[in-house]
PyMOL Python script that loads the backbone (N, CA, C, O; Angstrom):
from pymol import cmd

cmd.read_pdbstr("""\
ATOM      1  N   UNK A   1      41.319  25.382-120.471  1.00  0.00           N
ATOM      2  CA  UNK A   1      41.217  24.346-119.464  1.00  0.00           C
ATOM      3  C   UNK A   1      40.874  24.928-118.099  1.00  0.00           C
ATOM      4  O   UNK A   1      40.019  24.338-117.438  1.00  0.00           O
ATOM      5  N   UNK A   2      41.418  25.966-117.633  1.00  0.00           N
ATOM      6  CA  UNK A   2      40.831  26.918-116.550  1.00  0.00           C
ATOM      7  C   UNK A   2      39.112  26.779-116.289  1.00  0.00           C
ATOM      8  O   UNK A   2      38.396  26.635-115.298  1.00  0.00           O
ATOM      9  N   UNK A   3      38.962  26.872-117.329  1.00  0.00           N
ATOM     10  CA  UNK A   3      36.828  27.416-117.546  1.00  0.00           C
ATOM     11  C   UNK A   3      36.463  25.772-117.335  1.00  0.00           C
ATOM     12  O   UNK A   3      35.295  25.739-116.947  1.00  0.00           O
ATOM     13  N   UNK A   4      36.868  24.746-117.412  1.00  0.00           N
ATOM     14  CA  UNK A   4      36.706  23.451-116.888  1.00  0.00           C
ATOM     15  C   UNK A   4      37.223  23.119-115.839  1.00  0.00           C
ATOM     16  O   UNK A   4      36.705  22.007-115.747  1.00  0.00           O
ATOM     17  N   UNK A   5      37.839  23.207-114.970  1.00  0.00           N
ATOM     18  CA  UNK A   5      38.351  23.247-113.821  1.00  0.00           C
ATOM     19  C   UNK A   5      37.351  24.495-112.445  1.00  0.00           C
ATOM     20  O   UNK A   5      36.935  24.224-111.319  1.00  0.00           O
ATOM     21  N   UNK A   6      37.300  25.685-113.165  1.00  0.00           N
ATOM     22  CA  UNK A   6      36.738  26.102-112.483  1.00  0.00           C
ATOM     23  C   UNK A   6      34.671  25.645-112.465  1.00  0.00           C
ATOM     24  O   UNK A   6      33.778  25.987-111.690  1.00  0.00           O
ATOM     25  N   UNK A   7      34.672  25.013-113.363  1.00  0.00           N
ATOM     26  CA  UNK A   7      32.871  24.586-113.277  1.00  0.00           C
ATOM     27  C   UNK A   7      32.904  23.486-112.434  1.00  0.00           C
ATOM     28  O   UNK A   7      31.922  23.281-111.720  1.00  0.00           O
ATOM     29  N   UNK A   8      34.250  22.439-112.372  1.00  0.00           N
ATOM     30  CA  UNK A   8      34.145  21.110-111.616  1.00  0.00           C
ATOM     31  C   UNK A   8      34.105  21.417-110.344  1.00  0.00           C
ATOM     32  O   UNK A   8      33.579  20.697-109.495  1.00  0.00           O
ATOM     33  N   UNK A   9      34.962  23.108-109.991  1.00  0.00           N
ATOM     34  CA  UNK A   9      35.543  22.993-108.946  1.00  0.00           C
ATOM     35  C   UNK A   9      33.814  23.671-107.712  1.00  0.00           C
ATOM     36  O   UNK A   9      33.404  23.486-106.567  1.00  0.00           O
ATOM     37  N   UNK A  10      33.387  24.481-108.995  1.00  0.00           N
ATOM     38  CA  UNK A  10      31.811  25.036-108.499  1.00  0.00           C
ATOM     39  C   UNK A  10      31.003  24.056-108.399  1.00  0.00           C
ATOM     40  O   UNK A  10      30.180  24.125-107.485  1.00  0.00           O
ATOM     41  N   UNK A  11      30.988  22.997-109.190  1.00  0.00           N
ATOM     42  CA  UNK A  11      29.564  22.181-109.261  1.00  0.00           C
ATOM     43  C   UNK A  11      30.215  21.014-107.853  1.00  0.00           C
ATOM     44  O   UNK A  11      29.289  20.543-107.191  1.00  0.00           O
ATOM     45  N   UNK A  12      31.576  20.586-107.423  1.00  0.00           N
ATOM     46  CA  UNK A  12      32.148  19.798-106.652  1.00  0.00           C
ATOM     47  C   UNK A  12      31.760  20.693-105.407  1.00  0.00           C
ATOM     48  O   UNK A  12      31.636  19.919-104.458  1.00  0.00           O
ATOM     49  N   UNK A  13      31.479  22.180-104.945  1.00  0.00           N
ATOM     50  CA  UNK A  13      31.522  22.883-104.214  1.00  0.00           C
ATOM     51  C   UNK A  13      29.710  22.914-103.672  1.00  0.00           C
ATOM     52  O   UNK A  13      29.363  22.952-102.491  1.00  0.00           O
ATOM     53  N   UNK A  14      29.049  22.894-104.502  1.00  0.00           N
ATOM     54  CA  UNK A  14      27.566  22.336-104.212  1.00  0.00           C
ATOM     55  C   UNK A  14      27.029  21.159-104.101  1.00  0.00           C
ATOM     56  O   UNK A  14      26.001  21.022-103.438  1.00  0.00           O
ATOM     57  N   UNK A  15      27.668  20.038-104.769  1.00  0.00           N
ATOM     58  CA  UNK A  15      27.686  19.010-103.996  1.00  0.00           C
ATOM     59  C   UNK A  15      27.413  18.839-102.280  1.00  0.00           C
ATOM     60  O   UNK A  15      26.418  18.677-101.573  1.00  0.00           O
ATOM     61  N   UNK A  16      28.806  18.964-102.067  1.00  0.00           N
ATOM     62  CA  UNK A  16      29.380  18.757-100.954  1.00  0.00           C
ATOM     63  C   UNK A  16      28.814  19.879 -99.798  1.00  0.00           C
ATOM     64  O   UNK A  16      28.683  19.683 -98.590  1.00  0.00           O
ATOM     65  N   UNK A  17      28.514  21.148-100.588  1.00  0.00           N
ATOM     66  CA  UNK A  17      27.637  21.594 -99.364  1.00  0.00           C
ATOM     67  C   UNK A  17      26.578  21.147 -99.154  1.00  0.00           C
ATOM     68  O   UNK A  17      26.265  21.028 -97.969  1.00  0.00           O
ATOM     69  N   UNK A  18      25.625  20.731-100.181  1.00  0.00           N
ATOM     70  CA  UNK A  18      24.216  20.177-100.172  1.00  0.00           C
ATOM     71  C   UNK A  18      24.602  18.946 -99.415  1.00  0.00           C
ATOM     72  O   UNK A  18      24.140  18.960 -98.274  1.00  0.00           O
ATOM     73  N   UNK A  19      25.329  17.858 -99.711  1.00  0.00           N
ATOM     74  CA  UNK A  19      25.265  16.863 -98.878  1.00  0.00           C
ATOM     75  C   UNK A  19      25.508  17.233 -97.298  1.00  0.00           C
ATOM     76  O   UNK A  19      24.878  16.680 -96.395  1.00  0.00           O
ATOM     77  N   UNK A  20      26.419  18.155 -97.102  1.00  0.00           N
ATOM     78  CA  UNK A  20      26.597  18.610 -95.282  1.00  0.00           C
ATOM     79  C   UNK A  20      25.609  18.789 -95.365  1.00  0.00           C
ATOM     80  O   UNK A  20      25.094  17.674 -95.450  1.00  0.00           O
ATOM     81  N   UNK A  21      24.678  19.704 -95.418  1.00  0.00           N
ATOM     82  CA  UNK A  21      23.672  20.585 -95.408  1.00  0.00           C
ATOM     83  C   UNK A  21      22.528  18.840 -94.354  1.00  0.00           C
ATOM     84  O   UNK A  21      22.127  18.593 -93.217  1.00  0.00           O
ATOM     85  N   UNK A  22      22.519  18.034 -96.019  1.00  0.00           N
ATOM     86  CA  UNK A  22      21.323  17.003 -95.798  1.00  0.00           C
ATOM     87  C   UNK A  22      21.644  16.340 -94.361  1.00  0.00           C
ATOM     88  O   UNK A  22      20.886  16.321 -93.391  1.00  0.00           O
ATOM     89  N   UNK A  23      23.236  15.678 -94.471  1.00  0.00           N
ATOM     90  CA  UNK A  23      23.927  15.235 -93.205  1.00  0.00           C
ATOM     91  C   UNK A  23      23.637  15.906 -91.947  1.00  0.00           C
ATOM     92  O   UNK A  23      23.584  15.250 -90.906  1.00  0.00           O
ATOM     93  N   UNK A  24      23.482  16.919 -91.960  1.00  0.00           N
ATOM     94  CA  UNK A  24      23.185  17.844 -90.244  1.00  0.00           C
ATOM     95  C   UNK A  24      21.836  18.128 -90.229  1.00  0.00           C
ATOM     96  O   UNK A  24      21.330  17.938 -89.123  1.00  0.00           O
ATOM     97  N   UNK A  25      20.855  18.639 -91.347  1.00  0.00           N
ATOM     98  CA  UNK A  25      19.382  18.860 -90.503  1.00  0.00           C
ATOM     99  C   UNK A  25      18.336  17.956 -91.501  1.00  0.00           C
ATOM    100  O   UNK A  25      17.127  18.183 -91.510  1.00  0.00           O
ATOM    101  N   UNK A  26      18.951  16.929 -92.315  1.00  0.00           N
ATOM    102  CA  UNK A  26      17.885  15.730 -92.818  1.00  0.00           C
ATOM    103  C   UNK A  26      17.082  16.396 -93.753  1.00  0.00           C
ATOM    104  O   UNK A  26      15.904  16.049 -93.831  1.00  0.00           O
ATOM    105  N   UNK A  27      17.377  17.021 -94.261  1.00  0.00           N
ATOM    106  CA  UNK A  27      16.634  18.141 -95.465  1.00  0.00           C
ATOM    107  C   UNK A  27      17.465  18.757 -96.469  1.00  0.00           C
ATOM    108  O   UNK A  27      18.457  19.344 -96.038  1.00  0.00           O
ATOM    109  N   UNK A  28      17.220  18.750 -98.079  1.00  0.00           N
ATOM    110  CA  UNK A  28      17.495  19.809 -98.520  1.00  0.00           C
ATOM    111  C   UNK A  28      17.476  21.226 -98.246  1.00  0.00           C
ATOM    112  O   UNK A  28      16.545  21.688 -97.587  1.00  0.00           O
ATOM    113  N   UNK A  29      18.638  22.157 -98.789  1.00  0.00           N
ATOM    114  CA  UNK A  29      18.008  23.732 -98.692  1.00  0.00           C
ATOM    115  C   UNK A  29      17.127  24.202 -98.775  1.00  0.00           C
ATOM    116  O   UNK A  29      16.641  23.869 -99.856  1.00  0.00           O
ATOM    117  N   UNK A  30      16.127  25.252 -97.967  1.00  0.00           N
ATOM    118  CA  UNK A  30      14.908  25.271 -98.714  1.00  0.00           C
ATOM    119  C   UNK A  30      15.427  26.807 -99.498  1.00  0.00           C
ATOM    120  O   UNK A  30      16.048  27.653 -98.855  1.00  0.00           O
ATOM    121  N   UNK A  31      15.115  26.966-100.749  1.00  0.00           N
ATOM    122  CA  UNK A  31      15.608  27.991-101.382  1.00  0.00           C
ATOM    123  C   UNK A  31      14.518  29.386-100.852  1.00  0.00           C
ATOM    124  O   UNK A  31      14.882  30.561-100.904  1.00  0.00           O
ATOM    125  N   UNK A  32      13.447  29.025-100.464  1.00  0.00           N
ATOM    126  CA  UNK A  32      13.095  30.296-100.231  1.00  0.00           C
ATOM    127  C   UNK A  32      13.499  31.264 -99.052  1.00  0.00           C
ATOM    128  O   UNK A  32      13.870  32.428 -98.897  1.00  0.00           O
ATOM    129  N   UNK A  33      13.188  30.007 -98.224  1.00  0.00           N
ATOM    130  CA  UNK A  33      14.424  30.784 -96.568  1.00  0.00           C
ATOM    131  C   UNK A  33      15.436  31.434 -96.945  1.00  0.00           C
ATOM    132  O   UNK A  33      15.485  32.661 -96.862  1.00  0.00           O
ATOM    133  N   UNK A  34      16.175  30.871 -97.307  1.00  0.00           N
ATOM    134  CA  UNK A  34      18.020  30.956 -97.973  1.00  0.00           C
ATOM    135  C   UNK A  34      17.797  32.973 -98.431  1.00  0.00           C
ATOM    136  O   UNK A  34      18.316  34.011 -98.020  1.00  0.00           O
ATOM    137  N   UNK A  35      16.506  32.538 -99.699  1.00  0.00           N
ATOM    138  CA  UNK A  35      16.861  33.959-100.387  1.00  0.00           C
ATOM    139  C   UNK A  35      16.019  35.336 -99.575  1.00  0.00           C
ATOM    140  O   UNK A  35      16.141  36.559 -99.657  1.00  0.00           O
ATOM    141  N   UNK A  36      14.917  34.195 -98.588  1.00  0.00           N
ATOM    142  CA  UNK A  36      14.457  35.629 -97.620  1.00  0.00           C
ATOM    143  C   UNK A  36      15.719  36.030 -96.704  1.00  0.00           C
ATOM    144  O   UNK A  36      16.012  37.199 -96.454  1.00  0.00           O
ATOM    145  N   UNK A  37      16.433  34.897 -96.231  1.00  0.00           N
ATOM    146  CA  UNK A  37      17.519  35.248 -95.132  1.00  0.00           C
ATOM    147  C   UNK A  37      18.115  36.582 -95.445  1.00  0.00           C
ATOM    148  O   UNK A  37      18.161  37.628 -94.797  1.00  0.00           O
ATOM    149  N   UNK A  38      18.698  36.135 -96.997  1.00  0.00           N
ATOM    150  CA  UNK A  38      19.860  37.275 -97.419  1.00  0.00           C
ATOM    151  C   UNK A  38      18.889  38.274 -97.944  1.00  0.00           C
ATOM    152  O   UNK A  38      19.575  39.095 -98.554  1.00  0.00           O
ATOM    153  N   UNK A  39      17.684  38.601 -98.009  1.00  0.00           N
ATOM    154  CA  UNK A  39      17.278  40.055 -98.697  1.00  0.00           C
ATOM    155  C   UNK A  39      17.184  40.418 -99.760  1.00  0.00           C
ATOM    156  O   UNK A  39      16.526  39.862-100.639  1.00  0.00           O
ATOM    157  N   UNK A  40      18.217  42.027 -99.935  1.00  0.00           N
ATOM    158  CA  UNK A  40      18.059  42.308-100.828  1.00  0.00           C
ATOM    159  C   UNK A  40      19.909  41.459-102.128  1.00  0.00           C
ATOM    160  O   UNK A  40      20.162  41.680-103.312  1.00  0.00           O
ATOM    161  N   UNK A  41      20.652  40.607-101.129  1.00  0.00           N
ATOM    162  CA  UNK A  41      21.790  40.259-101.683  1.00  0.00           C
ATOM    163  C   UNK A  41      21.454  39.154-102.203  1.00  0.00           C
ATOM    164  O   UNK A  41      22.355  38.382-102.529  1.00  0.00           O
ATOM    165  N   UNK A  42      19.881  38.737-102.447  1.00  0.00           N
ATOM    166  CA  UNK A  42      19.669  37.726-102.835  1.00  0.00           C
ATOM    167  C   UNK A  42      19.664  37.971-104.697  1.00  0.00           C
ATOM    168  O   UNK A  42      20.167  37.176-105.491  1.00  0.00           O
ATOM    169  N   UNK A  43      19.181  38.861-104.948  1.00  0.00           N
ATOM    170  CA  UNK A  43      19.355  39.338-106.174  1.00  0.00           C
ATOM    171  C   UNK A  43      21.357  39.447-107.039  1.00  0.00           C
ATOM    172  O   UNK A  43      21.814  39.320-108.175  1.00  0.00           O
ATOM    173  N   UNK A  44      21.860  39.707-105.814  1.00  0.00           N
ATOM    174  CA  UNK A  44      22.670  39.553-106.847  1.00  0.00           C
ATOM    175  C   UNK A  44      23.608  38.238-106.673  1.00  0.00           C
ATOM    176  O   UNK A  44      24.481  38.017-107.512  1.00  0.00           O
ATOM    177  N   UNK A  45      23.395  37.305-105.485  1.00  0.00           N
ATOM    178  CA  UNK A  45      23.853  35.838-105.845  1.00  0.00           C
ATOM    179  C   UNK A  45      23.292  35.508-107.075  1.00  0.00           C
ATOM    180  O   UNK A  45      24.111  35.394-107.987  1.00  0.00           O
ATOM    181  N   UNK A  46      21.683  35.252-107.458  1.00  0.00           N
ATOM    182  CA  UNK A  46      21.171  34.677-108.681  1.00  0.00           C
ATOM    183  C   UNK A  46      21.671  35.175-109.834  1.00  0.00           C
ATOM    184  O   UNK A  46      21.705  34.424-110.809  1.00  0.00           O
ATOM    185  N   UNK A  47      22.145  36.507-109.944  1.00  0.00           N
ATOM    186  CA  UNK A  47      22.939  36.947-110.738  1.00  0.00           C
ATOM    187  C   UNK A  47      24.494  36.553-111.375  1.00  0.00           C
ATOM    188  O   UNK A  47      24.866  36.614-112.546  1.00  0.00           O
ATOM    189  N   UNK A  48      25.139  36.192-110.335  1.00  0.00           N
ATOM    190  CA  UNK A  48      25.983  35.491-110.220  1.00  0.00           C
ATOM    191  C   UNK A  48      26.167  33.986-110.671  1.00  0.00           C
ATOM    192  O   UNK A  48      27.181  33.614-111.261  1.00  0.00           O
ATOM    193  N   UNK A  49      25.072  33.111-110.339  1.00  0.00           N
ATOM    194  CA  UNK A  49      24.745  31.907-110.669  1.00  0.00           C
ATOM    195  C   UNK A  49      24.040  32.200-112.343  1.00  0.00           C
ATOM    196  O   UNK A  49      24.382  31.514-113.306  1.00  0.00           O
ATOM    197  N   UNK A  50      23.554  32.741-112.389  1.00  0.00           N
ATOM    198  CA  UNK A  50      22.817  32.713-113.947  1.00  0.00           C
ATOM    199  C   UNK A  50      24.533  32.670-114.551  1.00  0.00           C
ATOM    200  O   UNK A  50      25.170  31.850-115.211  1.00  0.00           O
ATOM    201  N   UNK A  51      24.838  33.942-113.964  1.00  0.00           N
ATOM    202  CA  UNK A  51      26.053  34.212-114.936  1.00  0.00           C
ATOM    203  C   UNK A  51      27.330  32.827-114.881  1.00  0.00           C
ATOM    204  O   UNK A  51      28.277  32.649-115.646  1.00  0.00           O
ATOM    205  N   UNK A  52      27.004  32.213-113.975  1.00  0.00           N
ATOM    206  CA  UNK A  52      28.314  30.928-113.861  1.00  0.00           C
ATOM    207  C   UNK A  52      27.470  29.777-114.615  1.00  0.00           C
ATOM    208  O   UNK A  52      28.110  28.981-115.303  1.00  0.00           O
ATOM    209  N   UNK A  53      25.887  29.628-114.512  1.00  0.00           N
ATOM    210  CA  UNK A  53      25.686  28.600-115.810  1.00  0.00           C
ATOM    211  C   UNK A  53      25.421  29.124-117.302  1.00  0.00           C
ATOM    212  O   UNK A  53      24.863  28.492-118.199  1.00  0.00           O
ATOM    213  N   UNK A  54      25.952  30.434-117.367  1.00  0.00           N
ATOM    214  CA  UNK A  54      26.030  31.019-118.733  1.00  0.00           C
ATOM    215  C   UNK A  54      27.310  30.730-119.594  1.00  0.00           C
ATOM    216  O   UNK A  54      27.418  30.556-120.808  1.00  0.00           O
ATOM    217  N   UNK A  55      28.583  30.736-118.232  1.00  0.00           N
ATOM    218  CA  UNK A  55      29.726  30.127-118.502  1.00  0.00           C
ATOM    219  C   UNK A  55      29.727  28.543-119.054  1.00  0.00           C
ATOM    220  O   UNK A  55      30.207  28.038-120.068  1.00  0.00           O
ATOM    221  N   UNK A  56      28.963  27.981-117.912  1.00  0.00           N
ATOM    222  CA  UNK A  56      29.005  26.327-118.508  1.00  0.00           C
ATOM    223  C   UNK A  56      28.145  26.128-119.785  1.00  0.00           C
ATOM    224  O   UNK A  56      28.384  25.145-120.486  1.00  0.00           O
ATOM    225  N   UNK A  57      26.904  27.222-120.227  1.00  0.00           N
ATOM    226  CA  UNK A  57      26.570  26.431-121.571  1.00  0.00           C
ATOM    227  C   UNK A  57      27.294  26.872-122.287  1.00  0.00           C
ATOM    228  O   UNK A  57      27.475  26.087-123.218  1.00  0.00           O
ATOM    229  N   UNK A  58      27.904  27.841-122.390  1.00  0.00           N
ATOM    230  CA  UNK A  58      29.426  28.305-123.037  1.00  0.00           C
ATOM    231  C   UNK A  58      30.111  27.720-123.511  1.00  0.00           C
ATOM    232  O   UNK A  58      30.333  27.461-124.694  1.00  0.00           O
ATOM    233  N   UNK A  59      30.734  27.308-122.180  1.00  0.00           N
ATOM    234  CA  UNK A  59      31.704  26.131-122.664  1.00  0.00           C
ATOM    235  C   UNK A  59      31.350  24.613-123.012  1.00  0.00           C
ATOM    236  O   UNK A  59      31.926  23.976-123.893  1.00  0.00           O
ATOM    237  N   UNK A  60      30.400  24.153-122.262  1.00  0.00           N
ATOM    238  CA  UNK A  60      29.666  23.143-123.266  1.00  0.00           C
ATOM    239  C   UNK A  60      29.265  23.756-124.820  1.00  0.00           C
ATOM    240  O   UNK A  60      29.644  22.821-125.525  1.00  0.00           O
ATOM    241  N   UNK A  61      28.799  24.635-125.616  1.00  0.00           N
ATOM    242  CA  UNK A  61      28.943  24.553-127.189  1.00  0.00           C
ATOM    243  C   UNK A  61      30.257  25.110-127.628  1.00  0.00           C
ATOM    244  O   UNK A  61      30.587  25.260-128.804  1.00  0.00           O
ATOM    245  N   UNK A  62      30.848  25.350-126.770  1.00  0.00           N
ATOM    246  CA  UNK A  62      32.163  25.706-127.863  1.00  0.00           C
ATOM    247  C   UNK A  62      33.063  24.383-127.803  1.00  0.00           C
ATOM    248  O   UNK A  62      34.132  24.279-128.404  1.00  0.00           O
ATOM    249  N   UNK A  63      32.434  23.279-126.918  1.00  0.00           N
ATOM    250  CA  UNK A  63      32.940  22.328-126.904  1.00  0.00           C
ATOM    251  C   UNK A  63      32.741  21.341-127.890  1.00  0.00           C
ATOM    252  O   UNK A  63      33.561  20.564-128.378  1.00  0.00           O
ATOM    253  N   UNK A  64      31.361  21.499-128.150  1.00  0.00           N
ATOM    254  CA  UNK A  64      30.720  20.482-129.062  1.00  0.00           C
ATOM    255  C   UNK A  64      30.882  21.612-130.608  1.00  0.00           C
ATOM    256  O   UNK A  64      31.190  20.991-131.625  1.00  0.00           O
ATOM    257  N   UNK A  65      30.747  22.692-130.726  1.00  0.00           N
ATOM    258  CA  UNK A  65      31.347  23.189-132.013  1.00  0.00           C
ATOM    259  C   UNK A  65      32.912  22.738-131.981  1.00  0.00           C
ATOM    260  O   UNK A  65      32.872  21.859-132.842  1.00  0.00           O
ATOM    261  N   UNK A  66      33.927  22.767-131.650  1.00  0.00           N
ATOM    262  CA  UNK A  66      35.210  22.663-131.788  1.00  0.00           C
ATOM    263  C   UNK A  66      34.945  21.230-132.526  1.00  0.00           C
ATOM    264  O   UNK A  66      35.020  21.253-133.755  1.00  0.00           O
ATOM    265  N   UNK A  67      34.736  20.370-132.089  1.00  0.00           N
ATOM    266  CA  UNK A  67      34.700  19.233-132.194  1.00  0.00           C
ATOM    267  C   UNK A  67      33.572  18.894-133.400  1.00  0.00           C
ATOM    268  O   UNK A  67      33.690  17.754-133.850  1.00  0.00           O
ATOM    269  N   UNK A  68      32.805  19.475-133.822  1.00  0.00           N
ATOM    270  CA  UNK A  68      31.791  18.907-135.409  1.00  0.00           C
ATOM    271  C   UNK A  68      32.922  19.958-136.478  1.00  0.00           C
ATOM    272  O   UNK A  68      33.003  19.642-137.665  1.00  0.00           O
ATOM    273  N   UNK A  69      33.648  21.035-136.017  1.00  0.00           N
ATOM    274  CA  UNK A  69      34.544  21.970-137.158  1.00  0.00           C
ATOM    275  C   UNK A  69      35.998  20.724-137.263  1.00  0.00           C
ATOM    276  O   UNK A  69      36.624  20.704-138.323  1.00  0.00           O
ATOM    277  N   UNK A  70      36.411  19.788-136.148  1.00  0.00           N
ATOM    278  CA  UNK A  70      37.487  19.265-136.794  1.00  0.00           C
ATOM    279  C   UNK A  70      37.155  18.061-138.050  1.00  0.00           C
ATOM    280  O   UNK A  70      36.254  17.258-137.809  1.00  0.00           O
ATOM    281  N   UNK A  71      37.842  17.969-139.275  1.00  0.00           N
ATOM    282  CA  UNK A  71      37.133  17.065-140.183  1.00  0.00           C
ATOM    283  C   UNK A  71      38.334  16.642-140.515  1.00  0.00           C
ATOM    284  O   UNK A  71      39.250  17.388-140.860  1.00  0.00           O
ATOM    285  N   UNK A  72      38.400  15.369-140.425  1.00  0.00           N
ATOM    286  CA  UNK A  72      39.689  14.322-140.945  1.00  0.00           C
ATOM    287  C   UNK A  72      40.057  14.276-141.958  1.00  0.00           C
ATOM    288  O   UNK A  72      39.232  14.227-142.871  1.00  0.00           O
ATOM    289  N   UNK A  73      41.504  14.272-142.252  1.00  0.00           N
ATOM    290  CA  UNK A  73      41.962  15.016-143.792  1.00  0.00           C
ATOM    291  C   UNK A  73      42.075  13.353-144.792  1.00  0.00           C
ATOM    292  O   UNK A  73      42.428  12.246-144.386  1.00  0.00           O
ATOM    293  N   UNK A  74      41.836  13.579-145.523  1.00  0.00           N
ATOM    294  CA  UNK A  74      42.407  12.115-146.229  1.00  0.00           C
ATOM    295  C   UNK A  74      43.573  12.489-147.165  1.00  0.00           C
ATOM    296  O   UNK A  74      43.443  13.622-147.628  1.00  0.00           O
ATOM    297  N   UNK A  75      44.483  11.948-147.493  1.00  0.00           N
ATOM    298  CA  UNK A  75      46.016  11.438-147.884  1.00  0.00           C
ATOM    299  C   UNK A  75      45.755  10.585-149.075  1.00  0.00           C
ATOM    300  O   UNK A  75      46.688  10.024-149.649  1.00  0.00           O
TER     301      UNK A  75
END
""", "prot")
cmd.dss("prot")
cmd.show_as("cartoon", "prot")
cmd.util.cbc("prot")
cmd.orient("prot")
């Protein structure tokens, strides 16, 4: 339950910056600024992000396997 909590708490966390973001200068991020700003640390945010939606398809199929392996017993 942790590994679901922490994806709500990431994907609730981009939200809400993207909406400030739109709220103060009337624009989305532009991603290329963003990753010229930071350089060479731009490489390892995307790294980071690959690796946190590697977590969520993760846990999305072990979600949907758990759930086609339970099979209802009959009595």
């Amino acid at each position: 339950m942790i590994g679901w909590g922490a994806v709500m708490v990431w994907f609730s966390a981009n939200v809400l910056s993207q909406a400030a973001f739109i709220g103060t200068h009337g624009v989305p991020y532009d991603v290329e600024s963003m990753l010229g700003a930071l350089g060479p640390w731009s490489w390892l945010l995307v790294t980071i992000e690959l690796g946190v939606w590697l977590i969520v398809g993760t846990l999305v199929f072990q979600k949907f396997n758990s759930k086609q392996n339970i099979q209802p017993q009959m009595t």
